[in-house]
C-alpha positions in Angstrom: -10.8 32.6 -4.3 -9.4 29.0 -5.5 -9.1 26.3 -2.7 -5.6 25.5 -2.6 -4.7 21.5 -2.4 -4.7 19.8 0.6 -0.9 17.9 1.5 0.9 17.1 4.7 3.2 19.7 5.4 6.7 18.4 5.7 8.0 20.8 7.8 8.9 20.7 11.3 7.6 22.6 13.9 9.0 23.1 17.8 5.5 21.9 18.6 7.0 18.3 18.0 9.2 18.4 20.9 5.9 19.0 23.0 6.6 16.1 26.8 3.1 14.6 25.2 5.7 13.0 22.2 8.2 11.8 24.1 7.5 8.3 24.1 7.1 9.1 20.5 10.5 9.9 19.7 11.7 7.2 21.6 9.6 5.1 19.5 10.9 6.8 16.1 14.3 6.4 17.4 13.7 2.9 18.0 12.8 2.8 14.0 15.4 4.4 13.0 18.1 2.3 15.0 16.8 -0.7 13.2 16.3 1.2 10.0 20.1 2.0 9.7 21.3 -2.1 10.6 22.2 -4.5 7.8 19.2 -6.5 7.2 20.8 -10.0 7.8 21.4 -9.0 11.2 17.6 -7.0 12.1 15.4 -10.0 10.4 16.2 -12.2 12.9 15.3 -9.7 15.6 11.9 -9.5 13.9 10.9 -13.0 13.8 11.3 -13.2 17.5 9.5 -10.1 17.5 7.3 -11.5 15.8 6.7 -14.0 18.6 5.4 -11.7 20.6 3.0 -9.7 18.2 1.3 -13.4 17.7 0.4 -13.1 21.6 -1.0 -9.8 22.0 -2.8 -9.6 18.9 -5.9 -11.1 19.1 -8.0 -8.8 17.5 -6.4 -7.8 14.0 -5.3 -11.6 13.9 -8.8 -12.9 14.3 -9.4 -10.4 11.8 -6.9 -11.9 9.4 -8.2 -15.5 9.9 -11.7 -14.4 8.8 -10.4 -12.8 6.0 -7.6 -16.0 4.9 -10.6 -18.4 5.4 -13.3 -16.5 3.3 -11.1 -16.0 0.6 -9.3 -19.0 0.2 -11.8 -21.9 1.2 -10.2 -24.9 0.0 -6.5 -24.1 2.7 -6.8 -26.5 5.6 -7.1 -25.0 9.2 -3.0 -25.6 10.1 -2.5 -23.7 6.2 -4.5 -20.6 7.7 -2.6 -20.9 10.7 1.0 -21.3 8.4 0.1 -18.1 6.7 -1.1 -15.8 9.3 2.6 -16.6 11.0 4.2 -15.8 8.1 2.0 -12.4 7.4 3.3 -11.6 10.8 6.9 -12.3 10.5 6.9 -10.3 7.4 5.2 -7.5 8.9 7.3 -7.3 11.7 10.8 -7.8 9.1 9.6 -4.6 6.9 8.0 -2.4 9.6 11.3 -2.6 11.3 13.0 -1.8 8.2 11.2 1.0 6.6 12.9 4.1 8.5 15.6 3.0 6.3 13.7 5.0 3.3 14.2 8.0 5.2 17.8 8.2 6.6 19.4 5.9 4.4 20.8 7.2 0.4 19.1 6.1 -2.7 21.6 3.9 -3.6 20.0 1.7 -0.8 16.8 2.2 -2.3 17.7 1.2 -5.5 19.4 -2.0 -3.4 17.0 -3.0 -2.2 14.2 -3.0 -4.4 14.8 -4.5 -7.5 12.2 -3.0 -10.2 11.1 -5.4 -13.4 8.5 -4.8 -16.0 9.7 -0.4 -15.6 9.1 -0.7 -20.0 5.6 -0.4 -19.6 5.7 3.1 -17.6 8.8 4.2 -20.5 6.6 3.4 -23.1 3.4 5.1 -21.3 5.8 8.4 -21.1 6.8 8.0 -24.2 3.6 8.5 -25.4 3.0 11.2 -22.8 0.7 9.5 -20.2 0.8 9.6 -16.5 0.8 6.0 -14.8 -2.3 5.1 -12.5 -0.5 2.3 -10.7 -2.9 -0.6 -9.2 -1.4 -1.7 -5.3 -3.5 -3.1 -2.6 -2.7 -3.0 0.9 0.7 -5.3 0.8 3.6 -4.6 3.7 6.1 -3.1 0.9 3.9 -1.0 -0.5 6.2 2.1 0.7 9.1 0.6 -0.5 7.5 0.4 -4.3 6.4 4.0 -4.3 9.8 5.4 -3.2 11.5 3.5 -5.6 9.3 4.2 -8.0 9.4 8.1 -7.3 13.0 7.8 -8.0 12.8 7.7 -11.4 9.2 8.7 -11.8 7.3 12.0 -10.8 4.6 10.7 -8.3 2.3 12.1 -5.5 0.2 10.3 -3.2 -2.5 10.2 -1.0 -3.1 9.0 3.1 -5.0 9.4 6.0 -3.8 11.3 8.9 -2.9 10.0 12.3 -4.3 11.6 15.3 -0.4 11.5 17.2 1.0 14.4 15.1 4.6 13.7 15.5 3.6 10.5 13.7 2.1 11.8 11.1 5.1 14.2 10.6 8.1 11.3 10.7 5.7 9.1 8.3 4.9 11.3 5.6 8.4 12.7 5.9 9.4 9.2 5.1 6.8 9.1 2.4 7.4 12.4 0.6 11.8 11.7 0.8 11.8 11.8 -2.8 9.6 14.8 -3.4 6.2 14.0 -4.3 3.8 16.0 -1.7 1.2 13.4 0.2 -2.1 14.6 0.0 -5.0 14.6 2.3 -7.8 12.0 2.2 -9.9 15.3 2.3 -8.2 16.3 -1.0 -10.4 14.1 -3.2 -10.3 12.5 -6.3 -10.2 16.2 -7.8 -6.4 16.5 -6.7 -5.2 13.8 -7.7 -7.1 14.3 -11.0 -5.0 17.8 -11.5 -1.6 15.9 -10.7 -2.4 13.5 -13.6 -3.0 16.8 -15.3 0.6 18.4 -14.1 2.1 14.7 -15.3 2.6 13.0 -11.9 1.7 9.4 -11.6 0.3 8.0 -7.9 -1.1 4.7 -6.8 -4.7 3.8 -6.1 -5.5 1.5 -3.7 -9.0 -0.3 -4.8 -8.9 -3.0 -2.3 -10.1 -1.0 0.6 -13.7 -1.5 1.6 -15.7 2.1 2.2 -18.8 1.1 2.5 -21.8 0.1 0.1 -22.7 3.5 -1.3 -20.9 3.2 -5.0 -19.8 -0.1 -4.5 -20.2 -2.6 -6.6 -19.8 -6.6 -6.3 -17.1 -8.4 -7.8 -15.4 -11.9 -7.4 -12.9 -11.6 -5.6 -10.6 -14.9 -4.8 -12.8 -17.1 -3.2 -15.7 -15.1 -2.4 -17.1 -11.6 -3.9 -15.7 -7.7 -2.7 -17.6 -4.7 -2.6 -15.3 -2.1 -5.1 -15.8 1.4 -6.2 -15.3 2.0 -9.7 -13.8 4.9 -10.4 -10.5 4.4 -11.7 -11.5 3.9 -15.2 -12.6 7.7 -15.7 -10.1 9.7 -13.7 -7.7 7.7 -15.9 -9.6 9.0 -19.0 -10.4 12.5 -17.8 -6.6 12.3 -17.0 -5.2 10.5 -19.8 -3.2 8.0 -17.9 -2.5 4.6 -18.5 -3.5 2.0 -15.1 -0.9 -0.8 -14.2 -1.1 -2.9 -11.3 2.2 -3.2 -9.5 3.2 -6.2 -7.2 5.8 -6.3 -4.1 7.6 -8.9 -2.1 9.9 -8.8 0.4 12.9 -11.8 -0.9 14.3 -12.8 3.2 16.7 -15.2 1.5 18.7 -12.2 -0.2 17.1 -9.4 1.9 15.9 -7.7 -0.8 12.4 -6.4 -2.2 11.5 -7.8 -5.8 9.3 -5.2 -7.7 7.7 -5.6 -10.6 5.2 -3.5 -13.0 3.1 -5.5 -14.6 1.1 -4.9 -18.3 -1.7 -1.7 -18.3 -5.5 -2.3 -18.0 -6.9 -1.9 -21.7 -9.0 0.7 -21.1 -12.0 -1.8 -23.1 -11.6 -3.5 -19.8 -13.0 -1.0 -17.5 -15.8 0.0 -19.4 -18.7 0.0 -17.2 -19.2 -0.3 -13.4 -19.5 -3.5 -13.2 -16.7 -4.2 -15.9 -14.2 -2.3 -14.1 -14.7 -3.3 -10.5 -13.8 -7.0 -11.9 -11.1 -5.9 -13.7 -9.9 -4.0 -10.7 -10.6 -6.9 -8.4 -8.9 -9.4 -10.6 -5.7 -7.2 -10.5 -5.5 -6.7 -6.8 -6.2 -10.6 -7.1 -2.6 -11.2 -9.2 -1.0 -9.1 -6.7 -2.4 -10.9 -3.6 -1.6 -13.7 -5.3 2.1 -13.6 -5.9 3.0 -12.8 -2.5 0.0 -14.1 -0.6 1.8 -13.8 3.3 2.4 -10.2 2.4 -1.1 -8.5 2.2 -2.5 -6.7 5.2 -4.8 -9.2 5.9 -6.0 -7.6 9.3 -8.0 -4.7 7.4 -11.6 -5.5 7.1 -11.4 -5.6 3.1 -14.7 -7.5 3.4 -16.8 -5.4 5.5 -19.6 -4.5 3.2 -21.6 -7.9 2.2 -24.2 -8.7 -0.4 -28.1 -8.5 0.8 -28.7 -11.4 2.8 -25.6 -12.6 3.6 -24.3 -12.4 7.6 -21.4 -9.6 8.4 -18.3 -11.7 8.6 -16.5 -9.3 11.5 
């Protein structure tokens, strides 16, 4: 008997409305009142917000100021500090915004995201490819794959959160436009047989999980531990990989995204040829919109023998 895939189920269920959600739904409720205001009135909301997540915290934005410092060692201390209040503020701004994917129309989507460089993924169907598309961890990075799924057949993949009613409303939210979110459990082996069934999805390479695979690349200003593995699902799956960049515009309230050139596949021959070239990517996408990247995560867990663990 075949395993069947492994995605969130979309559904709802009466279990939802269990007392141990309530504050839950008051929460999504909270969301989705902010979701359905203009966003020249709900941005300054979040900046004061904002205000208040730089007071409480500590933790992720120590987190953050190891990470800023590592990887770019020639920004003065009060630069760090300029850019860590800005990563906030633009947190704040889009996580308040994002319900807006769920209960507002695709017109908005298309509105508010402005997509450039879409002739590379026309000319990769053209030739009958799927599209491996190259995003780390940045604050829009929902807002590029729904508007991307709008005109593109796309899956994706997350890991669950323990509150189920969360994990309902968010991957309700991520699957609006019909591409099914898969399991972390699913494996590389599902999203292999969507490339297969001509569905594009995005892989996240700049995640740290751990040293078994890994291989050391530079990586801005210091070196990343990367697993290489993009370079033969997208030849078992005959897809073309493009890295895709995000920014949220405050000044016009509106999300520029752009898809940039594919990854010759001559590039990613070889573990240690792909991890750079995966590195440098996640690099041009850091890059362009440097206060947008989730620079809480602990991208730089794993370190190279003999150097001290920077968390």
């Amino acid at each position: 008997m075949s395993r069947k895939p492994k995605y969130f189920d979309r559904s709802f269920h009466a279990s939802l409305l269990h007392p141990k959600y309530w504050l839950t739904w008051v929460g999504i409720l909270i969301l989705v009142i902010f979701g359905l205001m203009p966003a020249w009135f709900r941005d300054p909301i979040a900046r004061l917000l904002a205000k208040l997540v730089m007071k409480v915290a500590k933790k992720p934005l120590s987190v953050a100021r190891v990470n800023l410092t590592t990887c770019f060692p020639e920004k003065s201390a009060a630069e760090i500090d300029a850019l860590i209040i800005d990563n906030v503020e633009n947190f704040v701004m889009i996580l308040l915004a994002q319900s807006e994917l769920m209960v507002r129309s695709k017109a908005n989507i298309r509105d508010r995201v402005r997509l450039h460089g879409f002739e590379h993924v026309i000319q990769a169907r053209e030739a009958g490819q799927p599209v491996i598309f190259i995003m780390p961890h940045v604050w829009g990075i929902e807002y590029a794959g729904l508007r991307l799924n709008l005109d593109l057949p796309m899956v994706s993949m997350a890991k669950a959160h323990r509150n189920g009613l969360f994990n309902w409303f968010n991957n309700r939210m991520r699957s609006s436009q019909g591409g099914n979110i898969y399991m972390r459990e699913a494996g590389i082996r599902a999203l292999l047989s969507e490339l297969k069934h001509d569905n594009s999805f995005f892989y996240l390479p700049d995640e740290d999980l751990g040293p078994d695979k890994s291989v050391f690349a530079p990586f801005l200003g210091t070196v990343k531990a990367t697993i290489p593995v993009v370079g033969r699902l997208a030849q078992a799956g005959n897809a073309q990989v493009m890295p895709v960049k995000i920014g949220y515009d405050q000044k016009n309230y509106r999300f520029e995204l752009t898809v940039m050139p594919a990854i010759s596949a001559d590039e990613m021959q070889g573990k240690e040829n792909e991890a750079i070239a995966l590195n440098r990517a996640v690099e041009q996408v850091i890059l362009a919109y440097p206060e947008q990247y989730m620079w809480f995560l602990k991208v730089l867990k794993t370190r190279p023998e003999g150097e001290p663990l920077l968390y």
